[in-house]
ZAMARGU-4260 file (C-alpha; in steps of 0.2 Angstrom, whole numbers, plus 5000, padded with zeros to 4 digits):
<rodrens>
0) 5297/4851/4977 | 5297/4868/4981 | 5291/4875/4998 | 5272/4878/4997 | 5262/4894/5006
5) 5261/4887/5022 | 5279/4889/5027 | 5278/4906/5024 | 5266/4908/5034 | 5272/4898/5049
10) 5287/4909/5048 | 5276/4926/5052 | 5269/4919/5067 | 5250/4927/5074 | 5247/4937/5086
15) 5228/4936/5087 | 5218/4936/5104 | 5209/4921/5112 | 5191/4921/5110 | 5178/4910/5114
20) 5163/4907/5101 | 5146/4909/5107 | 5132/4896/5103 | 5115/4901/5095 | 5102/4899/5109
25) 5089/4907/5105 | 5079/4915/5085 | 5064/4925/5085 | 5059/4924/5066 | 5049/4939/5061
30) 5038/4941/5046 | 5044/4957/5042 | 5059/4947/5036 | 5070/4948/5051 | 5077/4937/5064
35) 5081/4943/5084 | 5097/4929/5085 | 5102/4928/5102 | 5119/4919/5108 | 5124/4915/5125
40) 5139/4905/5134 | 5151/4902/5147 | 5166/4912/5143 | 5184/4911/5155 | 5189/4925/5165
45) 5204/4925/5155 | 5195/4929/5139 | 5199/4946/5130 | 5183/4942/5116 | 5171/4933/5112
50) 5168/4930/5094 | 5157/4922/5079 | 5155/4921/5060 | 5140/4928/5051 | 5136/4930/5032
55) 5142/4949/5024 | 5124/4955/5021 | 5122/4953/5040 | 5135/4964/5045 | 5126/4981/5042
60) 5112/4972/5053 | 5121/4968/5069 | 5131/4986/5068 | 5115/4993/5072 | 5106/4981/5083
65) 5121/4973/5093 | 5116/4971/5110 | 5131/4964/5125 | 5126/4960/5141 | 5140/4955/5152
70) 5137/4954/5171 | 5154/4955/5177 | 5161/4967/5166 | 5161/4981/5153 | 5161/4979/5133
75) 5175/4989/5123 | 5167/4985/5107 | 5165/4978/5091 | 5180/4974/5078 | 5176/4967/5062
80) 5190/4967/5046 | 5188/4980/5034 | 5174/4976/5019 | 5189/4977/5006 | 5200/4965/5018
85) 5215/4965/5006 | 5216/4984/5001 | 5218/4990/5020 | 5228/4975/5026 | 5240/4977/5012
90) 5240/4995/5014 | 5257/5003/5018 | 5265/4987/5016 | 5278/4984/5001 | 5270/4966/4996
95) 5252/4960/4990 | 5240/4947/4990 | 5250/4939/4976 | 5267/4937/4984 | 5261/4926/4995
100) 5261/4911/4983 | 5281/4904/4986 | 5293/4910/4999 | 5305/4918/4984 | 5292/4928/4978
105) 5289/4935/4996 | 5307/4937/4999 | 5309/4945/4985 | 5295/4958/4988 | 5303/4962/5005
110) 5320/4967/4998 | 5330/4979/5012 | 5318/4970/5026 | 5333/4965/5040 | 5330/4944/5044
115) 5340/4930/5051 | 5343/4913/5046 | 5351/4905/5058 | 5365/4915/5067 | 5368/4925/5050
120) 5357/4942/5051 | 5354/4954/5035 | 5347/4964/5024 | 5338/4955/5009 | 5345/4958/4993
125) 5339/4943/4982 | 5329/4925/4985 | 5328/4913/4972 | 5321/4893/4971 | 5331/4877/4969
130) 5327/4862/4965 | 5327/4856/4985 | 5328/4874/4995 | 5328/4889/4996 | 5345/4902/4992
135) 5344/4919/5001 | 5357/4930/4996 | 5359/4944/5011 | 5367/4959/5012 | 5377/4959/5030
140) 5388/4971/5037 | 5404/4961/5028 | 5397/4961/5014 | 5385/4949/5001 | 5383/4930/5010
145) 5370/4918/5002 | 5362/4906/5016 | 5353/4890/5011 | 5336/4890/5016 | 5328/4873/5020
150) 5309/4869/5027 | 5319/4865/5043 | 5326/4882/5046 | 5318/4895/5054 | 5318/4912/5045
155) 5316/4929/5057 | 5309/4945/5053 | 5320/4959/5064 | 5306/4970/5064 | 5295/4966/5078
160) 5281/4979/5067 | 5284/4974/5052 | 5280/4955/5059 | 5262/4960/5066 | 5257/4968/5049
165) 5264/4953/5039 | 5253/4944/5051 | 5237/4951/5049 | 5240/4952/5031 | 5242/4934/5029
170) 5225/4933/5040 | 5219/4945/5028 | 5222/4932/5013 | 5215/4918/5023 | 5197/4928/5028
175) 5197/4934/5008 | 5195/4915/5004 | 5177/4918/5013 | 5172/4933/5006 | 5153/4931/5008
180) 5156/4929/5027 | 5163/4942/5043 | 5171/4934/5060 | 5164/4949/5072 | 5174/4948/5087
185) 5166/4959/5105 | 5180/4963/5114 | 5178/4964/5134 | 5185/4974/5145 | 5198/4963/5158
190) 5194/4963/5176 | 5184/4947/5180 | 5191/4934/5191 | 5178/4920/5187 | 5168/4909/5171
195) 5153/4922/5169 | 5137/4918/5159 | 5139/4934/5141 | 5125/4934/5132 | 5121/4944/5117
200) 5108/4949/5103 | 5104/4957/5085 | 5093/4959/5073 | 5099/4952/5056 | 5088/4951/5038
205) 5081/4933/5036 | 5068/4923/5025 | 5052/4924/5029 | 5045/4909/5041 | 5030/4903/5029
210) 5015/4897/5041 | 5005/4882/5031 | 4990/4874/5039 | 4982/4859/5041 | 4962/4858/5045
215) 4949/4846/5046 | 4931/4850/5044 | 4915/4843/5050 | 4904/4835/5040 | 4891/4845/5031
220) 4876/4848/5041 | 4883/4843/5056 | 4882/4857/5070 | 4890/4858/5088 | 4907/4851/5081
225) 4923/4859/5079 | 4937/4862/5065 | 4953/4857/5069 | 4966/4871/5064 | 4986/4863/5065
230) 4998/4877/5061 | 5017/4872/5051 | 5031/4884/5049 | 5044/4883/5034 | 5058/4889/5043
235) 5075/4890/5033 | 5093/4895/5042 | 5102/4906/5032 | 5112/4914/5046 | 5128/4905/5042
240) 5126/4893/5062 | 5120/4879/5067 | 5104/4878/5077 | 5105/4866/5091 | 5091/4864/5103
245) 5088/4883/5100 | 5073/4892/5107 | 5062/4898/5091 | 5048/4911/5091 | 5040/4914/5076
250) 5033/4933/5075 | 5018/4940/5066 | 5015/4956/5064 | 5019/4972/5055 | 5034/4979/5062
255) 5045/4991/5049 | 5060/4987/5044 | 5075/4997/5039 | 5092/4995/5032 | 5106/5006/5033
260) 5124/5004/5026 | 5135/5006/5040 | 5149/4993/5035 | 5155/5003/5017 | 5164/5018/5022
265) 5155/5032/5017 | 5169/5047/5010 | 5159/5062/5010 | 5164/5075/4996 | 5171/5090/5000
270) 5173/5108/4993 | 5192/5110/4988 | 5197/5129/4991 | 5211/5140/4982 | 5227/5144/4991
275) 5227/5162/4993 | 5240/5174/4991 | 5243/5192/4997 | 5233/5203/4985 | 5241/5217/4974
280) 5245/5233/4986 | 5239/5248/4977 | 5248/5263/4988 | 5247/5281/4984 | 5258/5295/4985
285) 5256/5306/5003 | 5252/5324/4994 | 5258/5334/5010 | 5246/5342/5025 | 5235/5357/5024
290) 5230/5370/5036 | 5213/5363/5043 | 5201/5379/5051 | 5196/5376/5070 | 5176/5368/5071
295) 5161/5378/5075 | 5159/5379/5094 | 5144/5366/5101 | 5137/5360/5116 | 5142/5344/5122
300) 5131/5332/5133 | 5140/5324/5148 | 5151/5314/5145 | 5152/5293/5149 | 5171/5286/5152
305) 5170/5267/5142 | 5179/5253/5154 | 5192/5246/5148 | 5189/5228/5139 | 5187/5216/5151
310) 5185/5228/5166 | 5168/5229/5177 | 5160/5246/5179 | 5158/5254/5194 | 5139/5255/5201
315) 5134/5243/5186 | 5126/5227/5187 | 5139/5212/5186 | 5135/5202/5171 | 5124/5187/5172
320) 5127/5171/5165 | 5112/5163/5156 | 5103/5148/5165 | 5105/5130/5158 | 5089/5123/5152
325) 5082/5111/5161 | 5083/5092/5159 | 5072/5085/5145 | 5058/5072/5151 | 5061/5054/5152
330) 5053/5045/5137 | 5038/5031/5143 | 5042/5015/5133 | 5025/5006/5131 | 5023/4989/5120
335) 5017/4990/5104 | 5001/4979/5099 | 4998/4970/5082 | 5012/4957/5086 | 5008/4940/5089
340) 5023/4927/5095 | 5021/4910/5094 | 5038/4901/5107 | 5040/4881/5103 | 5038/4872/5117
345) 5053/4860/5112 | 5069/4866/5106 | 5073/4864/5088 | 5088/4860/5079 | 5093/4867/5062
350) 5109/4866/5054 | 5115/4879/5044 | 5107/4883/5027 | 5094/4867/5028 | 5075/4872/5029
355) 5064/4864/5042 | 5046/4864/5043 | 5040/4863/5059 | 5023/4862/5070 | 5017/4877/5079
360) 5001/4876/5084 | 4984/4865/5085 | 4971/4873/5091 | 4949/4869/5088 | 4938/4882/5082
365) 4921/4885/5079 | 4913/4881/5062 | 4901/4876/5050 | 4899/4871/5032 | 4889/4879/5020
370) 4889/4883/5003 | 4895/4899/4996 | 4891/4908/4981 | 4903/4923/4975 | 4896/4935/4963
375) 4882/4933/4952 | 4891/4922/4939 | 4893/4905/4943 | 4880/4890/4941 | 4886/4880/4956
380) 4893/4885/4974 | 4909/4881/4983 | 4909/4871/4997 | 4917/4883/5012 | 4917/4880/5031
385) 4914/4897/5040 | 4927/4897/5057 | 4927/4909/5068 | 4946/4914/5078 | 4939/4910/5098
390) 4960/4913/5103 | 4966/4927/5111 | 4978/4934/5097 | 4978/4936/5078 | 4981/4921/5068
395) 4994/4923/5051 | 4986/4919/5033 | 4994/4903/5025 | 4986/4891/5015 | 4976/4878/5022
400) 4976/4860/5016 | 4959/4853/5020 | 4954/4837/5026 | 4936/4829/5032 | 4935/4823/5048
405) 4921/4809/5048 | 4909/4798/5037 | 4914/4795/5018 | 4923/4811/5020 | 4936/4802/5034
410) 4953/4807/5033 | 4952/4813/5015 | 4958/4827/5005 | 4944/4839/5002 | 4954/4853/4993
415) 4965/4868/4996 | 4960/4885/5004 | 4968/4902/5008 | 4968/4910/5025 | 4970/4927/5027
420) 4977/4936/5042 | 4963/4933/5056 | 4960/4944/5072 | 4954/4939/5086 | 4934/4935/5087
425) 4934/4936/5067 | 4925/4926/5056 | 4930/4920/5040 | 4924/4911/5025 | 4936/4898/5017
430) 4932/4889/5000 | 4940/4874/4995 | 4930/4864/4982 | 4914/4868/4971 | 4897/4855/4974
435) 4890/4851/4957 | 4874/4845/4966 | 4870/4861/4967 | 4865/4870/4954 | 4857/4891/4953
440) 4854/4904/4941 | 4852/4921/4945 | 4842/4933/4934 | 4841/4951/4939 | 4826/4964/4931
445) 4822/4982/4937 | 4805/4992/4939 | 4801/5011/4940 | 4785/5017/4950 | 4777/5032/4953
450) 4773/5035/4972 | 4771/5054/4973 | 4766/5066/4962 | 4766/5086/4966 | 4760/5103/4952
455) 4775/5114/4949 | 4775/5128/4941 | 4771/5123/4922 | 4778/5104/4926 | 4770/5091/4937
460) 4785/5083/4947 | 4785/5063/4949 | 4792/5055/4961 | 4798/5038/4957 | 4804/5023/4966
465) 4815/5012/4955 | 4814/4994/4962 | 4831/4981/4956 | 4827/4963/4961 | 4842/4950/4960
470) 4833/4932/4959 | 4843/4917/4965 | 4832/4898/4959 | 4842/4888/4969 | 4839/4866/4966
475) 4851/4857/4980 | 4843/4843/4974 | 4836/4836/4994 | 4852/4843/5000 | 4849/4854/5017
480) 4861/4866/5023 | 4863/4885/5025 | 4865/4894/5008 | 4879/4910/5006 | 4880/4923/4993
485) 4889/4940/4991 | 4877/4951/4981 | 4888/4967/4975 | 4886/4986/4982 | 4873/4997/4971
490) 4879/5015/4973 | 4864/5026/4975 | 4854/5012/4980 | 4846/5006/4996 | 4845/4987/5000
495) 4828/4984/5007 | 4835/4966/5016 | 4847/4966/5029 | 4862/4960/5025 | 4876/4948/5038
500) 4890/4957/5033 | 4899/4972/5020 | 4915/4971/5016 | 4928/4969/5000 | 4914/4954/4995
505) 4899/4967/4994 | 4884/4964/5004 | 4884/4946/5011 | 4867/4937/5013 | 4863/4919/5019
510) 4849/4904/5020 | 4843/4887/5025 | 4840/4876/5011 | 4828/4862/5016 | 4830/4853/5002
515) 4816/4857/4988 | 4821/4868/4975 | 4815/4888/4980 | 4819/4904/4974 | 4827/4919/4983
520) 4823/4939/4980 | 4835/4953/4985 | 4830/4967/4980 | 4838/4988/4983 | 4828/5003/4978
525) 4832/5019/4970 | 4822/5036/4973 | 4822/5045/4956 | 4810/5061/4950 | 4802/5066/4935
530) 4797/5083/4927 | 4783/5082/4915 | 4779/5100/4908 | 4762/5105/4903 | 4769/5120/4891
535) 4785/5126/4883 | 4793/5133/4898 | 4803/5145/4884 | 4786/5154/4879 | 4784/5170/4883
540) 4765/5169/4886 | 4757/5153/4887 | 4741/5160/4882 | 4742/5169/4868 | 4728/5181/4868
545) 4728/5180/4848 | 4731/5165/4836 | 4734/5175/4818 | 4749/5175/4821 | 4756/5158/4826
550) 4763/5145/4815 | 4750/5131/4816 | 4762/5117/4814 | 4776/5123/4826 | 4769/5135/4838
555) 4752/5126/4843 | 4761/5109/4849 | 4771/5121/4861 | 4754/5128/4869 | 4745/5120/4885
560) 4735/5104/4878 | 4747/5103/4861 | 4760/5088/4861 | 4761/5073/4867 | 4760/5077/4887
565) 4744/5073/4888 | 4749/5054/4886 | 4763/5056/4898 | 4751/5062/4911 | 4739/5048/4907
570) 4753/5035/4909 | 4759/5042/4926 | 4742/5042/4933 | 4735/5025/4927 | 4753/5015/4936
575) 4751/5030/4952 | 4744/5018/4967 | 4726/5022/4973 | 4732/5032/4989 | 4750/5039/4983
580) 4747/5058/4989 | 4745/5072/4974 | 4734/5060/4965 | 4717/5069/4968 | 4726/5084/4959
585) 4736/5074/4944 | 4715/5067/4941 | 4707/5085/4940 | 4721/5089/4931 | 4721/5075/4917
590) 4701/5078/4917 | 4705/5099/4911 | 4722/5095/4901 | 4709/5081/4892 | 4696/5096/4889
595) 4711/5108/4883 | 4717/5096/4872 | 4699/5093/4863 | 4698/5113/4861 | 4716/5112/4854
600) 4708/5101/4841 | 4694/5108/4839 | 4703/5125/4838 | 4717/5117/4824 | 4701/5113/4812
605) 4694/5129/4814 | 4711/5137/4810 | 4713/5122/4794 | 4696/5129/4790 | 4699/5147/4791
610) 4715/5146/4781 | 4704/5135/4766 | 4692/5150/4767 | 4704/5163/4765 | 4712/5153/4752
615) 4697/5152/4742 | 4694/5171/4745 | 4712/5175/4737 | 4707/5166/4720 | 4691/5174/4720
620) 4700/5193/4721 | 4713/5188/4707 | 4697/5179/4696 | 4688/5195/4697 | 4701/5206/4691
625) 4702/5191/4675 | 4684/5192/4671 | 4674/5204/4658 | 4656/5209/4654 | 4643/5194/4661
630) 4657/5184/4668 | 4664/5199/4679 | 4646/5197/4689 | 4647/5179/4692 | 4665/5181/4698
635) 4659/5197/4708 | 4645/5185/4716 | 4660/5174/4720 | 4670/5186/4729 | 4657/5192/4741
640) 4652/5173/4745 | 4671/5168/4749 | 4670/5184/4759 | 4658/5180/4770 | 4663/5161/4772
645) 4679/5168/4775 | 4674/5180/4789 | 4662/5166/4794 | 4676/5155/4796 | 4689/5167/4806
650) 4675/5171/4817 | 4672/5149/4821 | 4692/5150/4824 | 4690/5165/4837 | 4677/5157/4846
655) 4687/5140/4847 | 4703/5150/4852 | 4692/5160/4865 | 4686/5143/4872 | 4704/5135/4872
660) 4709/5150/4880 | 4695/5149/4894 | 4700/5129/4896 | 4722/5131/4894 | 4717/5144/4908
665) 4712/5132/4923 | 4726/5121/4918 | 4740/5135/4921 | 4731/5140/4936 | 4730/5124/4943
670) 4749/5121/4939 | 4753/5135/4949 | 4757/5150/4935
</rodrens>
């Protein structure tokens, strides 16, 4: 059989540094979805690093958040192989990952390289199998010589450099067999002369720890007893060690979190510039001198003589060098709040990659069970238990299985609920299950009443308040306990209840039911106004002074008394309360718009008979100009009787106008105009 890989690789040697490998002590799990992993241990004096193996995604992680604290000493760093561990161990060197499969194929990838096999030394020139060795032929300085090559035999690389890379090459191949994880090795500075304690920390990406909870509830109607709140933790270890008999915290809070490539080399692109030449010399031909005429004589000022660079004037102020600025202030750290830690008191152990769920508190709160109602659309409550957090600290959401804690109810599973985040001295609600023993119906209905009523100018203004009433008939069938609904917001509108709380729910609100069936009335009111107008705001004058020339079918109904806003001042005044202020003036008013309107109608009949008489009068003019001899007499007595019925007839139409007029008059002065 042919020699396998691993006498090649026995052949290159290692010159890797001892380490010692730190144990996990202590995680902080955080539910931003990190974890604080702390390592510590004994490490010789003798030790040049300490080292351990975490997954690839963590690597960025502890670039950035490596923390070494060594007592006796000073840390030089953090090696980790390159990302692409085969492209930069193999870099520079005439093999690859591939020749590593036999010795021939290596051998022959090293052709030139100076070895020994036994006392012969050369170059390689060629390395082929057989069936039970090994044959090397080498190039030495008599000439070709092949050597046998048996898995007894040492074969020596001359080149001490050439070793080393073939070396950390082959550990190169060996680390690319587990791409997914890193070895990160902290090299420490030499120096101490004893065992020291090196501890060190770093924030690497985690699963979330998932807090589920456990309660237990009082009976219903029972009061002075406590819930029991029991807190569980899925905790899974994906950091690629073992926990054993770790400290764990489990953190909750809202702290950010960031990640940042720091592992991948980063090539930033640069601007490539041309190579430039000497330019093109343009010269031109020297033409000669000319006479030049002497200047114009001026006066000069005084002249200043110019040191010499680098020289210090006489009589002139030595330069001054600028001042350094001064120090910047010391930042003040100060802890952050919104972060609650929960330490276990025993240590845990988790092996690497299994999920653990774990206890981390039990506590006893305040509650009580009642029965909810959310929203206006269900026919029977949940059963809830209100609790109330008495710790110190905020509590994380989870879901809650719940479990009764006496009576019928003993040790049995009631139904599940969902806890969200709760602060300190909050309260919250938690539904697990509906109670078909109680049953409601909610109806809602709306009213509008006038309360106030003021004359404006051609208008009577109504104030109005608009009453919404939300009915709860509640049957608990001889059921007592307290009673909670969540009633929703009315923009605009004031509830005229008080309500327990606001929130997200809307307005909460809450009673004792003693048992018989009763109904519930919350109601919120709305303050509106109305504009009744007494006239056609658009007229020009709303007291013509003649009628002749009005359209009796459009124009009267759009005079004081025509329409229908008689009615509407009737209606207003008959659901106005007894002492609502403005209704002494809305009565006297109603009272003269009444009058107007009867002169309106007397006026319109007057008018209806004015326009029959004039009718009458036109038939009689064109009959007398059809008529001869006896018959033009009778038709002339016609005439002169429509006429004076006619003139009769306008004159009754004045007269009612003139009395509408007088009446329309203490109306519009009453209103203001």
């Amino acid at each position: 059989m042919a020699p396998r890989l691993s006498l090649a690789l026995l052949l290159l040697g290692s010159t890797a540094l001892s380490a010692a490998e730190l144990p996990v002590r202590g995680v902080t799990l955080s539910s931003a979805g990190l974890a604080q992993i702390e390592r510590a241990g004994p490490v010789a004096a003798a030790d040049a690093a300490i080292t351990f193996r975490v997954p690839l995604d963590d690597v960025d992680d502890i670039l950035r958040s490596l923390i070494v604290a060594d007592p006796a000493g000073r840390v030089e760093g953090l090696r980790l192989p390159a990302q692409d561990l085969a492209a930069e161990a193999f870099r520079g060197l005439p093999v690859r990952p591939e020749d590593f499969e036999n010795r021939a194929t290596l051998l022959n990838a090293l052709r030139g390289e100076r070895i020994a096999v036994g006392g012969v030394e050369g170059r390689i020139a060629e390395a082929a199998e057989t069936p039970t060795a090994i044959r090397v032929t080498l190039l030495t300085a008599t000439g070709l010589r092949s050597v046998i090559l048996t898995d007894l035999e040492e074969l020596r690389f001359l080149d001490p450099e050439l070793t080393a890379r073939l070396a950390r090459a082959v550990t190169a191949v060996a680390e690319a067999r587990s791409a997914d994880t890193r070895q990160v090795a902290v090299a420490l500075r030499p120096g101490a002369t004893a065992e020291r304690e090196i501890a060190l920390t770093y924030v690497a990406g985690a699963p979330l720890w998932k807090p589920s909870w456990r309660l237990t509830v009082p009976a219903f109607g029972v009061t002075g007893e406590a819930a029991r709140l029991m807190g569980w933790a899925v905790v899974e270890n994906r950091s690629g060690a073992d926990w054993s008999g770790i400290r764990l915290s489990l953190v909750s809070g809202e702290a950010a979190a960031f990640r940042q490539r720091l592992y991948s080399p980063v090539i930033l692109p640069r601007r490539e510039l041309p190579i430039e030449g000497s330019g093109q010399v343009d010269v031109r031909p020297d033409t000669g001198g000319q006479p030049v005429p002497p200047p114009p004589p001026v006066s000069r000022p005084a002249t200043m003589m110019m040191a010499p660079a680098g020289a210090v004037m006489r009589g002139a102020p030595a330069p001054v060098m600028a001042e350094a600025p001064p120090p910047v202030a010391e930042a003040v750290a100060e802890a952050s709040l919104g972060r609650v830690a929960f330490a276990l008191a025993d240590p845990v152990t988790i092996r690497a990659g299994e999920t653990a769920n774990v206890p981390f508190l039990d506590i006893r709160l305040a509650a009580e069970r009642v029965w909810w109602a959310q929203g206006l659309t269900g026919r029977s409550p949940l059963q809830a238990v209100r609790l109330r957090n008495e710790t110190q600290h905020a509590l994380p959401g989870g879901l809650a299985t719940v479990y009764g804690s006496s009576g019928a109810e003993a040790g049995g599973f009631l139904g599940d609920a969902q806890i969200l985040g709760m602060p300190a001295g909050e309260t919250r609600l938690l539904a697990f299950a509906r109670d078909q023993g109680v049953r409601y119906t909610v109806a809602q209905r709306s009213e509008t009443t006038p309360i106030r009523v003021e004359l404006r100018r051609a208008a009577v203004q109504v104030s109005l308040r608009s009453i919404h009433t939300v009915t709860f008939a509640i049957d608990s069938h001889g059921a007592r306990g307290r009673f909670v609904a969540d009633l929703p917001i009315r923009r605009g509108e004031t509830p005229r209840f008080t309500p327990t709380a606001e929130g997200d729910f809307g307005l909460r609100v809450e009673t004792v039911l003693e048992g018989p069936p009763v109904n519930l009335d919350w109601t919120w009111e709305r303050p509106q106004t109305q504009q009744i107008a007494l006239w056609d705001a658009a007229l020009p004058d709303p007291l013509p002074p003649v009628w002749r020339d009005l359209n009796m079918e459009r124009d009267v109904a759009r005079l004081p008394g025509g329409g229908d806003r008689l009615e509407a001042l009737r209606e207003v005044l008959a659901r106005l309360p007894a002492d609502a202020p403005g209704r002494a003036d809305l009565t006297a008013l109603v009272a003269e718009f009444d009058t107007a309107r009867q002169l309106m109608d007397s006026f319109r009949t007057a008018a209806r008979a004015h326009a029959a008489a004039e009718a009458t009068l036109a038939r009689a003019r064109r009959a007398i100009d059809d008529r001869t001899g006896a018959e033009k007499e009778g038709a002339r007595a016609a005439l002169n009787a429509a006429s004076i019925a006619a003139s009769q007839a306008g004159t009754a139409a004045d007269n009612a106008w003139t009395a509408w007029r007088t009446a329309a008059q203490r109306v519009v002065t009453r209103s203001g105009s």
